[in-house]
C-alpha positions in Angstrom: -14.3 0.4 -128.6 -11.7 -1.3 -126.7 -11.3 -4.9 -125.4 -13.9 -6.7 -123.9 -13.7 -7.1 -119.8 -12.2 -10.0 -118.4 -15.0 -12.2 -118.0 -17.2 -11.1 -120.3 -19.4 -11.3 -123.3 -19.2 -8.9 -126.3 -22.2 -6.9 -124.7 -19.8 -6.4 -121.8 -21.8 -8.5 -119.3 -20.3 -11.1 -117.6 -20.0 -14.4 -119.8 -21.2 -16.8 -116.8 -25.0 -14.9 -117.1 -25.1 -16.1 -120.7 -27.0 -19.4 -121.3 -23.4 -20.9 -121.9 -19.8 -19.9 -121.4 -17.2 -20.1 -124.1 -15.8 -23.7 -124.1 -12.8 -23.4 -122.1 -14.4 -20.4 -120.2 -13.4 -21.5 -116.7 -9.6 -22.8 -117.5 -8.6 -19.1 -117.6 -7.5 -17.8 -114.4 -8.4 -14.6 -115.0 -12.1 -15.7 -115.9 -12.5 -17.5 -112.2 -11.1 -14.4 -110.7 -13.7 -12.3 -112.1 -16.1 -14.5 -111.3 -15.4 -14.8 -107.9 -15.1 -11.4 -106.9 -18.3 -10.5 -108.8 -19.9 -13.6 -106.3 -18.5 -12.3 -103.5 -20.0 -8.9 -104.1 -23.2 -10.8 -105.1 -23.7 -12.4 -101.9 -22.4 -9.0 -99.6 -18.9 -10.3 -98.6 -16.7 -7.5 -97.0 -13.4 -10.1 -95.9 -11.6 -13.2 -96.4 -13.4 -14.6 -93.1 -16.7 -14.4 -95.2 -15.7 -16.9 -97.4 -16.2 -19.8 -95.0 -19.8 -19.4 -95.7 -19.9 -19.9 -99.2 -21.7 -23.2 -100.3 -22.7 -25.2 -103.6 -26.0 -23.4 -103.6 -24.6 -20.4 -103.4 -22.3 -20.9 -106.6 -25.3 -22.7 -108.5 -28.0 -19.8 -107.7 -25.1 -17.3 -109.3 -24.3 -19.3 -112.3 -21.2 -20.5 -111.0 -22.0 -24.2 -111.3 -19.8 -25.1 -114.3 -16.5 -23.8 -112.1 -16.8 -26.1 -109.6 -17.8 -28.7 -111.8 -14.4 -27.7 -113.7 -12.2 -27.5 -110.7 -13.8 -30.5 -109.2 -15.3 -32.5 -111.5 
């Protein structure tokens, strides 16, 4: 069976879809990477550059809401 995916669930979908994360989900390092290059794959970005256009919304419309409210508070 193998370990899970960084990032995800025991189904083997990312954890951030679920209703909740796993308390302490979004201290890992490894967890925000996932979840950032999943997002930037999301919203179509091809290079650094496309980055500057990320926004809030864009991070709350993708589940991504409870990182920045962990890395920013």
């Amino acid at each position: 069976m193998g370990r899970p995916k960084v990032g995800s669930n025991s189904t083997g979908h990312p954890a951030w879809l679920d209703a909740r994360v796993p308390v302490n989900f979004w201290q890992d390092r490894d967890n925000r990477k996932a979840y950032l290059r999943w997002l930037g794959e999301m919203l179509g970005y091809e290079s650094l550059d496309d980055w500057y256009r990320v926004s809030a919304k864009d991070f709350s419309r993708h589940r991504g809401s409870g990182l920045l409210f962990h890395l920013y508070g």
